[in-house]
PDB file of N, CA, C, O and CB in Angstrom:
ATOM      1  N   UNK A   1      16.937  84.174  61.478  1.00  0.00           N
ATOM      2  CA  UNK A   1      17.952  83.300  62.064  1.00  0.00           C
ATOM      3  C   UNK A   1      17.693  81.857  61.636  1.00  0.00           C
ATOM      4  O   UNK A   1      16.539  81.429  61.678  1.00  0.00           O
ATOM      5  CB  UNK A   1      17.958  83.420  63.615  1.00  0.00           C
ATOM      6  N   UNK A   2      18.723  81.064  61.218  1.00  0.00           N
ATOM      7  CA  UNK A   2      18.230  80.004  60.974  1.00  0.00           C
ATOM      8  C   UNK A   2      19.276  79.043  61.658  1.00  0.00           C
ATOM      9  O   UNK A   2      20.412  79.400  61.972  1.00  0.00           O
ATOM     10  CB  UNK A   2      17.943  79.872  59.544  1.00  0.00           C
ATOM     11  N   UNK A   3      18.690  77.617  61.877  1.00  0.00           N
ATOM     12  CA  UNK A   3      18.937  76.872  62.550  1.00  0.00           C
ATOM     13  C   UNK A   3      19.541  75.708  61.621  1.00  0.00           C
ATOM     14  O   UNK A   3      18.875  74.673  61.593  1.00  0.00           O
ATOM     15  CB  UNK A   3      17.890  76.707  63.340  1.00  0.00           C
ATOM     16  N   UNK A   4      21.180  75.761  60.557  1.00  0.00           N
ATOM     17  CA  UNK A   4      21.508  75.183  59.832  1.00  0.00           C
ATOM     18  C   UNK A   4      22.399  74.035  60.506  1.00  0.00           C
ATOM     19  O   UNK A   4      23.133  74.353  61.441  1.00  0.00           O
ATOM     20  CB  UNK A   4      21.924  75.980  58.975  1.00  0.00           C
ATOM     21  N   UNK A   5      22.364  72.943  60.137  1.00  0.00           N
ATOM     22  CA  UNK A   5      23.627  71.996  60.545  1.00  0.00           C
ATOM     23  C   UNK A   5      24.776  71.677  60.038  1.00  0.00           C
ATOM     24  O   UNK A   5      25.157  71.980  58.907  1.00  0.00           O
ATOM     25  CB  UNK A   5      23.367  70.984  60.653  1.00  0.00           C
ATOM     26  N   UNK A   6      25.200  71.235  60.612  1.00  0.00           N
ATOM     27  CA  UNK A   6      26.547  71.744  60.437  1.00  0.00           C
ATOM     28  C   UNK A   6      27.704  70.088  60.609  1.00  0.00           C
ATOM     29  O   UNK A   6      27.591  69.269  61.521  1.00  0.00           O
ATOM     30  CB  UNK A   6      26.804  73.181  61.887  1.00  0.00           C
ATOM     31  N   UNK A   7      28.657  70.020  59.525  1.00  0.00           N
ATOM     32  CA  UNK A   7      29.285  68.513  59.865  1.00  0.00           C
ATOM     33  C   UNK A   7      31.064  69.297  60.103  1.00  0.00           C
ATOM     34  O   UNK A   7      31.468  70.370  59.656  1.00  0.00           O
ATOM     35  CB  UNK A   7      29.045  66.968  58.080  1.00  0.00           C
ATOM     36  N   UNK A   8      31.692  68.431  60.828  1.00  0.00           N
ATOM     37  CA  UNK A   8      33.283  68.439  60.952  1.00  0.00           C
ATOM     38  C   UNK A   8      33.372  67.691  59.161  1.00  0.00           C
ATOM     39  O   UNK A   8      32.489  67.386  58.359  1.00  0.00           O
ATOM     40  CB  UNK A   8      34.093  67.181  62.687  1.00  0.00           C
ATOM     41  N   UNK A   9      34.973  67.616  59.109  1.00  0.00           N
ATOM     42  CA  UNK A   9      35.256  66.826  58.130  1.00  0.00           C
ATOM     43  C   UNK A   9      35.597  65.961  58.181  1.00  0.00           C
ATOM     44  O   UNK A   9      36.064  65.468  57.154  1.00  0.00           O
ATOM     45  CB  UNK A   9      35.748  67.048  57.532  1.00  0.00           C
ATOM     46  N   UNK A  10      35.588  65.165  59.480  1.00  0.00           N
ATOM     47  CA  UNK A  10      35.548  63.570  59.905  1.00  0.00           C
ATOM     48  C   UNK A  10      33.762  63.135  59.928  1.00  0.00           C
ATOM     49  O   UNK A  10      33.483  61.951  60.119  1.00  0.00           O
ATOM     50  CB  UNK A  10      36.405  63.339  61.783  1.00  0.00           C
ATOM     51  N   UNK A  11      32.835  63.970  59.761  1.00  0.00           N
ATOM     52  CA  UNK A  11      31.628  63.429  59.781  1.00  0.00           C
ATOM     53  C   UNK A  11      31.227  63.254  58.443  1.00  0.00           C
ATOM     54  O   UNK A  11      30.560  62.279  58.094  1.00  0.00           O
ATOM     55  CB  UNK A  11      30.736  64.161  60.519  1.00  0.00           C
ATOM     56  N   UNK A  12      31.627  64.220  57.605  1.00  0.00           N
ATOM     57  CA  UNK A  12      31.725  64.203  56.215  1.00  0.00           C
ATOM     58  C   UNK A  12      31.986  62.930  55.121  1.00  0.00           C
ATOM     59  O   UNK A  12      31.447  62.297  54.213  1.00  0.00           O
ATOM     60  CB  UNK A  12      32.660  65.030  56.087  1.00  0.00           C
ATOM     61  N   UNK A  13      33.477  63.073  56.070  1.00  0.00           N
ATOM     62  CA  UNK A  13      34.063  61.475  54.839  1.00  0.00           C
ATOM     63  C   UNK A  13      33.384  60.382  55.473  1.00  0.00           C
ATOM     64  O   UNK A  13      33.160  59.420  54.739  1.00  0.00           O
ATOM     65  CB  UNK A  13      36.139  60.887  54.803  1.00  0.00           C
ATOM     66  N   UNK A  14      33.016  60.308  56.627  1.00  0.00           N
ATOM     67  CA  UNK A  14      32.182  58.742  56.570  1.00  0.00           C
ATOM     68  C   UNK A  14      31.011  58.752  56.361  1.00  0.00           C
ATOM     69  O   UNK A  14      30.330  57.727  56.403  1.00  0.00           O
ATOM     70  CB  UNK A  14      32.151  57.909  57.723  1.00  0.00           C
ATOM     71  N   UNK A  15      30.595  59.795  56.122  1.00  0.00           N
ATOM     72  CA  UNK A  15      29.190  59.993  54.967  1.00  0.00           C
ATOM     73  C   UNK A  15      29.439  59.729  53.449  1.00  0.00           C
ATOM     74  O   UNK A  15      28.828  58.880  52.799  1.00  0.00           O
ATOM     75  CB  UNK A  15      28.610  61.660  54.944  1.00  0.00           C
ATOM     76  N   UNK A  16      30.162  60.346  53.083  1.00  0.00           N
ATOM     77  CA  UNK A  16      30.825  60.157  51.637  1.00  0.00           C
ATOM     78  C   UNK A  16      32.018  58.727  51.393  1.00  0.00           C
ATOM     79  O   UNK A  16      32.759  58.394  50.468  1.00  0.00           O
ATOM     80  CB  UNK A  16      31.735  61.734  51.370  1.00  0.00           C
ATOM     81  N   UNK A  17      31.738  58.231  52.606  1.00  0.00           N
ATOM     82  CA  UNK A  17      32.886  57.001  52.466  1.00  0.00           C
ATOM     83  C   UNK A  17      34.211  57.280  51.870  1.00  0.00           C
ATOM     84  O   UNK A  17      34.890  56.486  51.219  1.00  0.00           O
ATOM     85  CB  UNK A  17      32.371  55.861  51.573  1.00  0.00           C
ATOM     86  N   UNK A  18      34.498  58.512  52.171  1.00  0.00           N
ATOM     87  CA  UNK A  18      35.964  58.896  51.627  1.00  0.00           C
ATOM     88  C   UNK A  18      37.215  59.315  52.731  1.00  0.00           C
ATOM     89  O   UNK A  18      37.189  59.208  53.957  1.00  0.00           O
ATOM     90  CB  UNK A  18      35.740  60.227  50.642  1.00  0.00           C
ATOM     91  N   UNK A  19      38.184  59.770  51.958  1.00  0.00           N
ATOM     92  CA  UNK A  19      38.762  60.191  53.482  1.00  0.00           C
ATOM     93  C   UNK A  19      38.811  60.910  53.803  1.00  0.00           C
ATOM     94  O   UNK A  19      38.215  61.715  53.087  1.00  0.00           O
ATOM     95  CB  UNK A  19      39.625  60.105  53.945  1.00  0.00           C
ATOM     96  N   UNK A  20      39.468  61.595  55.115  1.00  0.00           N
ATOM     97  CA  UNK A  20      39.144  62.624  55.602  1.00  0.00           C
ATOM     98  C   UNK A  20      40.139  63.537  54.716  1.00  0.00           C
ATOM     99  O   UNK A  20      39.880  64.708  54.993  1.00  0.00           O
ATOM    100  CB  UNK A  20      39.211  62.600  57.127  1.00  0.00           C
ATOM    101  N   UNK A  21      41.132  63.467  53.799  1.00  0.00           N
ATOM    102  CA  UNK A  21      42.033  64.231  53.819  1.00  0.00           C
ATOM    103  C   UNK A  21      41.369  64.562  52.075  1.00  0.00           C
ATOM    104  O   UNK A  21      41.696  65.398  51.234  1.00  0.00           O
ATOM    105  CB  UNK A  21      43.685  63.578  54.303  1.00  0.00           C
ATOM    106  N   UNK A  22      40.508  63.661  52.077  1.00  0.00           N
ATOM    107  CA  UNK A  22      39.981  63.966  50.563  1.00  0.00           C
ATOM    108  C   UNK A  22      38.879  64.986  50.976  1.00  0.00           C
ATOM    109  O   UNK A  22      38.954  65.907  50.163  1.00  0.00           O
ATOM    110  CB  UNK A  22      39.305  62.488  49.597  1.00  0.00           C
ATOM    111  N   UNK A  23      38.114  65.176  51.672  1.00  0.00           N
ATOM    112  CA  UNK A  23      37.203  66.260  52.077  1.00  0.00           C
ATOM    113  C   UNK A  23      38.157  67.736  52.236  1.00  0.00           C
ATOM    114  O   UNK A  23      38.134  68.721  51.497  1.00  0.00           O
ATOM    115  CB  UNK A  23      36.417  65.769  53.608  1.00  0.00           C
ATOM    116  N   UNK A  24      38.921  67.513  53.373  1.00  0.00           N
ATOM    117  CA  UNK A  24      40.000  68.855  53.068  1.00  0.00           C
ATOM    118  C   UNK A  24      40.622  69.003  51.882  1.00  0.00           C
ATOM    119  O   UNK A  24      40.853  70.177  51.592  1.00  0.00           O
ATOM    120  CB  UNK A  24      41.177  68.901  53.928  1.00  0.00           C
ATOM    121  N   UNK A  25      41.027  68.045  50.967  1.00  0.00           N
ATOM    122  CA  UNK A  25      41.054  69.259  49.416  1.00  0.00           C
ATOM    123  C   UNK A  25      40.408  69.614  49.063  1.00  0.00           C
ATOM    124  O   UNK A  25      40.446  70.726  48.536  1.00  0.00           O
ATOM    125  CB  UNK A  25      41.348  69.167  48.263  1.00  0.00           C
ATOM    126  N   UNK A  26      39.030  68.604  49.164  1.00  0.00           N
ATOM    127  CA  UNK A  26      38.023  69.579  48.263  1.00  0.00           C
ATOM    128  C   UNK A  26      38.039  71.186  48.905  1.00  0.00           C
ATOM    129  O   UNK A  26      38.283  72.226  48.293  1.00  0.00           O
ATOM    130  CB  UNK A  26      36.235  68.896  48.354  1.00  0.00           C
ATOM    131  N   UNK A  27      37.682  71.001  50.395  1.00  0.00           N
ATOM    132  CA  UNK A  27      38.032  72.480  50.847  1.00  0.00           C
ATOM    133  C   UNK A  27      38.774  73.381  49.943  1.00  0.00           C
ATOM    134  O   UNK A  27      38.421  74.205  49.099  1.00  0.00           O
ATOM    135  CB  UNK A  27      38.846  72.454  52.049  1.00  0.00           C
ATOM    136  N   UNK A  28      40.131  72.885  50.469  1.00  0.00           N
ATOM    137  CA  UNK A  28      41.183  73.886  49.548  1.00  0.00           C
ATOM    138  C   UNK A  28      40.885  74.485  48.538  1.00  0.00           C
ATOM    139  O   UNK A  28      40.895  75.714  48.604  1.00  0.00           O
ATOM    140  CB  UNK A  28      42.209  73.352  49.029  1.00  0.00           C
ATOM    141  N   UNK A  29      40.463  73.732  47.070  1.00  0.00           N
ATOM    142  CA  UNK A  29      40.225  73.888  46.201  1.00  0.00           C
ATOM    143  C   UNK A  29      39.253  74.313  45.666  1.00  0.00           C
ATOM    144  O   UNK A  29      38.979  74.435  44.472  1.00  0.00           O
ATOM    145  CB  UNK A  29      40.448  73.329  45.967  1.00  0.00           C
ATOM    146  N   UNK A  30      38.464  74.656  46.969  1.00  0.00           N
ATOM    147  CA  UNK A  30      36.764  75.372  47.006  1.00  0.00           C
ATOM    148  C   UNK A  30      35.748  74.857  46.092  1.00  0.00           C
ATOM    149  O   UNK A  30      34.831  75.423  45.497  1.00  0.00           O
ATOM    150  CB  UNK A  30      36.719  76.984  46.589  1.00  0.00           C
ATOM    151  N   UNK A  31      36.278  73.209  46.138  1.00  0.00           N
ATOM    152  CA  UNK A  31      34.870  72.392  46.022  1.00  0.00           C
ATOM    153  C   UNK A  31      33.650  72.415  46.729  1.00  0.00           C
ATOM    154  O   UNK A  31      32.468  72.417  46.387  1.00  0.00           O
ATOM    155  CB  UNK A  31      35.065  71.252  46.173  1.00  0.00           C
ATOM    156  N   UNK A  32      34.516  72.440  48.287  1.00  0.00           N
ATOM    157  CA  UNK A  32      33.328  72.208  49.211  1.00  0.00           C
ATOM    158  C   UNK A  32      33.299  73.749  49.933  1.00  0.00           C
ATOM    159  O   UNK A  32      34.437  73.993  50.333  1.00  0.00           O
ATOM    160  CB  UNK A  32      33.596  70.759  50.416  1.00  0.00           C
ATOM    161  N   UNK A  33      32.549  74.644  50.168  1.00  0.00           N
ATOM    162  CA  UNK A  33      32.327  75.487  50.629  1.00  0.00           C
ATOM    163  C   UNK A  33      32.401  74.761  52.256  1.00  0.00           C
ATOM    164  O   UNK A  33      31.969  73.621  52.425  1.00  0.00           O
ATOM    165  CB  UNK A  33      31.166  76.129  49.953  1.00  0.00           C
ATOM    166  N   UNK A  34      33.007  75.580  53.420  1.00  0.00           N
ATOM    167  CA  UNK A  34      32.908  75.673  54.915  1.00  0.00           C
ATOM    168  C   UNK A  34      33.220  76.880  55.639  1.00  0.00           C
ATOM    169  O   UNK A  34      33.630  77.977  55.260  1.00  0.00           O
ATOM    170  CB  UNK A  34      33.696  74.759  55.460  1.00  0.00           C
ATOM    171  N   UNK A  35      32.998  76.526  56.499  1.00  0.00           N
ATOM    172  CA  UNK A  35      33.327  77.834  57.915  1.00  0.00           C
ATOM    173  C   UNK A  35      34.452  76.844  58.833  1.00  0.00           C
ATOM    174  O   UNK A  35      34.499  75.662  59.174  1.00  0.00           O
ATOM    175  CB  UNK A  35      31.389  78.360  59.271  1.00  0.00           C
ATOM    176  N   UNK A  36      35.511  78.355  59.047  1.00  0.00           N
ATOM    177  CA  UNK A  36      36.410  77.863  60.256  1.00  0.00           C
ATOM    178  C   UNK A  36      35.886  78.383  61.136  1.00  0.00           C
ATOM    179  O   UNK A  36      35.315  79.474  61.144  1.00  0.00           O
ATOM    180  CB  UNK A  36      37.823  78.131  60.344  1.00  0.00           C
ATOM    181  N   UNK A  37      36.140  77.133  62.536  1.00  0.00           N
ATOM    182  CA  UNK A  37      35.649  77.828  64.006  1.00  0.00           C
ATOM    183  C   UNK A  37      37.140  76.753  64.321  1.00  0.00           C
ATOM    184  O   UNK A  37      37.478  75.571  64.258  1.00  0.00           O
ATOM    185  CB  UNK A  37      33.517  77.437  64.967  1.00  0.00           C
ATOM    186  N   UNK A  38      37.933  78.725  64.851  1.00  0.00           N
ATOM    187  CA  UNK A  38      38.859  78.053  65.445  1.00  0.00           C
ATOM    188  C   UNK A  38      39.737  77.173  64.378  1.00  0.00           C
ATOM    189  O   UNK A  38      40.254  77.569  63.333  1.00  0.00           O
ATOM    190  CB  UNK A  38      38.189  77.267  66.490  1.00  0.00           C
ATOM    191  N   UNK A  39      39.751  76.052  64.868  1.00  0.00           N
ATOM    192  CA  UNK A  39      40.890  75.139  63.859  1.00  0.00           C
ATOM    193  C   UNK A  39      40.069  73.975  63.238  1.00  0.00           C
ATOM    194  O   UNK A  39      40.638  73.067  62.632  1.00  0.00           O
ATOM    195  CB  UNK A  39      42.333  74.355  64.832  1.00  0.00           C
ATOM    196  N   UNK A  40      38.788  74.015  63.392  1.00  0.00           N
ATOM    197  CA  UNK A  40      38.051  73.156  62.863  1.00  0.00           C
ATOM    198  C   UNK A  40      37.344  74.237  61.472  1.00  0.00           C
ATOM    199  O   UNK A  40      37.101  75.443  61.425  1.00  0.00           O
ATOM    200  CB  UNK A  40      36.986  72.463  64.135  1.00  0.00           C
ATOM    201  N   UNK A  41      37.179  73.042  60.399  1.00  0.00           N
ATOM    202  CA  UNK A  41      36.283  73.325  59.575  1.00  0.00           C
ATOM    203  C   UNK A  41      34.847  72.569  60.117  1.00  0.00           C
ATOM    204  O   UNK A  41      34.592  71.708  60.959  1.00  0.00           O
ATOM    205  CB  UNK A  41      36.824  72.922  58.182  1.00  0.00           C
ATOM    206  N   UNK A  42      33.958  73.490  59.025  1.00  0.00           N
ATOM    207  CA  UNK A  42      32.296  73.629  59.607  1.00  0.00           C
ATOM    208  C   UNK A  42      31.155  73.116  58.375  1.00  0.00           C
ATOM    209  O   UNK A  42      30.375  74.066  58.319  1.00  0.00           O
ATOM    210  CB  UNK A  42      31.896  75.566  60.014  1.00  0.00           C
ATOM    211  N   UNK A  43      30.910  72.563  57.844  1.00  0.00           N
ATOM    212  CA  UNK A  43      30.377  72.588  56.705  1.00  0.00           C
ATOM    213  C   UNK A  43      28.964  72.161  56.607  1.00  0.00           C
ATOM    214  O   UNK A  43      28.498  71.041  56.818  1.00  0.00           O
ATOM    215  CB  UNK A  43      31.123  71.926  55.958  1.00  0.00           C
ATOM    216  N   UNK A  44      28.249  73.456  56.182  1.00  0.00           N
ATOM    217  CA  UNK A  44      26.843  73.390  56.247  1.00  0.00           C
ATOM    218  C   UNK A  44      26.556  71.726  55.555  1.00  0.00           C
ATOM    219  O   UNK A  44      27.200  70.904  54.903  1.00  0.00           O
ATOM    220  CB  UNK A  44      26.110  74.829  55.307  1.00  0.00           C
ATOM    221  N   UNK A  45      25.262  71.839  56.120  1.00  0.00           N
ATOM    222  CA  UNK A  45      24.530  70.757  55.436  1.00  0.00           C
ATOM    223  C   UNK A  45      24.077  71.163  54.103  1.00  0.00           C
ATOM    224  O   UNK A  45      24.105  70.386  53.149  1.00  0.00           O
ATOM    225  CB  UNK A  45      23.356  70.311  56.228  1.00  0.00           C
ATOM    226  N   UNK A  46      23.628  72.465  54.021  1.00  0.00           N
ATOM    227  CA  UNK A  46      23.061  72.918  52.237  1.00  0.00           C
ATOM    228  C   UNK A  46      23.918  73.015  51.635  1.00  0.00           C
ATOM    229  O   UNK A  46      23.623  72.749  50.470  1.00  0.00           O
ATOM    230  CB  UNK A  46      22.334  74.214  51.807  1.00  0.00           C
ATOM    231  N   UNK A  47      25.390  73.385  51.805  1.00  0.00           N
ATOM    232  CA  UNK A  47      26.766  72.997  51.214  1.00  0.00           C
ATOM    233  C   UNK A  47      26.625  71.977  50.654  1.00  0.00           C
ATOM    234  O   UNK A  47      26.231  71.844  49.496  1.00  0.00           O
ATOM    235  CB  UNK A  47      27.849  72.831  52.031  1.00  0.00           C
ATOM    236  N   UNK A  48      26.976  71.001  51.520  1.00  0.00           N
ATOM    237  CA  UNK A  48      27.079  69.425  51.322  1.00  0.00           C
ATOM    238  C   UNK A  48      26.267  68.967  50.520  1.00  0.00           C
ATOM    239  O   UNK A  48      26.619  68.294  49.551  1.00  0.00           O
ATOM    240  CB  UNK A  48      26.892  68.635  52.417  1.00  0.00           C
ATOM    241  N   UNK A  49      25.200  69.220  50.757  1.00  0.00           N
ATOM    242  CA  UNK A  49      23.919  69.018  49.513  1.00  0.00           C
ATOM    243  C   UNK A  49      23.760  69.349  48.276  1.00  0.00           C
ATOM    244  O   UNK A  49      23.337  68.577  47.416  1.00  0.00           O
ATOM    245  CB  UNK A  49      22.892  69.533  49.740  1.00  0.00           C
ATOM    246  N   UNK A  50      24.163  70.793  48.043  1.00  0.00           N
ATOM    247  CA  UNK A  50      24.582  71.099  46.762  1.00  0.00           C
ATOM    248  C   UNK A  50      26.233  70.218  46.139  1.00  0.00           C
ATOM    249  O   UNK A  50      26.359  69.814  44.983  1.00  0.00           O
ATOM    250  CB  UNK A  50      24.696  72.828  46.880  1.00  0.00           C
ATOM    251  N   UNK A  51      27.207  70.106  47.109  1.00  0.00           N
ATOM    252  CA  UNK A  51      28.409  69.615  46.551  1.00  0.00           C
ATOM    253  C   UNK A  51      27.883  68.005  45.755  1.00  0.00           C
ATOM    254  O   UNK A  51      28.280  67.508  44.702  1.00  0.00           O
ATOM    255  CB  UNK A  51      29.674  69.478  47.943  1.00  0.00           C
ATOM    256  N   UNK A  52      26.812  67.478  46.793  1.00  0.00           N
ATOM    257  CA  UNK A  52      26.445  66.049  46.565  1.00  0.00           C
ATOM    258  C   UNK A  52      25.853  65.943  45.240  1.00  0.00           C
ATOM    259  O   UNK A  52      26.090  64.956  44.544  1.00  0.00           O
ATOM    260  CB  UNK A  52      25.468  65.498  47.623  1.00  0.00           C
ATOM    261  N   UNK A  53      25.009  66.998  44.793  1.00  0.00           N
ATOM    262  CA  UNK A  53      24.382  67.220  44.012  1.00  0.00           C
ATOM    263  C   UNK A  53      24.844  67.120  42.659  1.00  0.00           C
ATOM    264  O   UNK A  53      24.322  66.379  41.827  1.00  0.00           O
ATOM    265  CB  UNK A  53      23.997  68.105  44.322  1.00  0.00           C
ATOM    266  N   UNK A  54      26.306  68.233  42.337  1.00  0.00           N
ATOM    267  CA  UNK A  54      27.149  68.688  41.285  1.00  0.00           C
ATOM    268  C   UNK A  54      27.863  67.144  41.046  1.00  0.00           C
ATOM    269  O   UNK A  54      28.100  66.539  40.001  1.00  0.00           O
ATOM    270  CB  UNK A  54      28.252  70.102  41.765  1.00  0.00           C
ATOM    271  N   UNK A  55      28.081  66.803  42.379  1.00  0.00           N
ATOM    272  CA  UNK A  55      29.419  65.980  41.786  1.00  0.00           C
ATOM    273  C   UNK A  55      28.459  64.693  41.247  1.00  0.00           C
ATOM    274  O   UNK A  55      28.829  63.713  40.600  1.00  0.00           O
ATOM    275  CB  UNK A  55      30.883  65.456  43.204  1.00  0.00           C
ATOM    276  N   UNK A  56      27.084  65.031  41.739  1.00  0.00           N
ATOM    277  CA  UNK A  56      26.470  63.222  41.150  1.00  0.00           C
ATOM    278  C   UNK A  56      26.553  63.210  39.919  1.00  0.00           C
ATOM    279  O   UNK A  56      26.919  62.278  39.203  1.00  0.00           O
ATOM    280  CB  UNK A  56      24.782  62.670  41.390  1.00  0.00           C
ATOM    281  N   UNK A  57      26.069  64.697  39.496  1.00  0.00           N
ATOM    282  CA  UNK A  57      25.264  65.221  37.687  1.00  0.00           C
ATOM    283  C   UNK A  57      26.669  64.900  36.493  1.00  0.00           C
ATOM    284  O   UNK A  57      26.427  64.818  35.289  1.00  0.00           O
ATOM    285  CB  UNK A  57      24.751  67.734  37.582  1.00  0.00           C
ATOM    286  N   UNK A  58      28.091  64.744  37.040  1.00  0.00           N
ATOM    287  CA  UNK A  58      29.168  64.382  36.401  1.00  0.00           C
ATOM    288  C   UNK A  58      29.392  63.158  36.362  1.00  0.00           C
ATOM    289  O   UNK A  58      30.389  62.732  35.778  1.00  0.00           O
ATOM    290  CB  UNK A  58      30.105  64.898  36.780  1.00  0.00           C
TER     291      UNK A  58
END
């Protein structure tokens, strides 16, 4: 069992200083890997880390 964290996509873009509606495409477009709960998206932190990762190396 592991104990992963987890961001909304309003915690996201003001981490990434972007907007929120730019985090949900990436969604869409399965840049960013997440989980729905309900009507919220969920997005691991090792997600995020790897997304942070790819998009720096470009």
């Amino acid at each position: 069992m592991t104990n992963e964290q987890y961001y909304t996509i309003e915690e996201v873009a003001k981490m990434l200083k972007v907007a929120y509606l730019t985090v949900y495409r990436w969604i869409q477009l399965g840049k960013l890997h997440s989980k729905k709960a309900g009507k919220q998206y969920r997005i691991e932190k090792s997600e995020l880390d790897k997304f942070m990762e790819l998009t720096k190396r470009k």
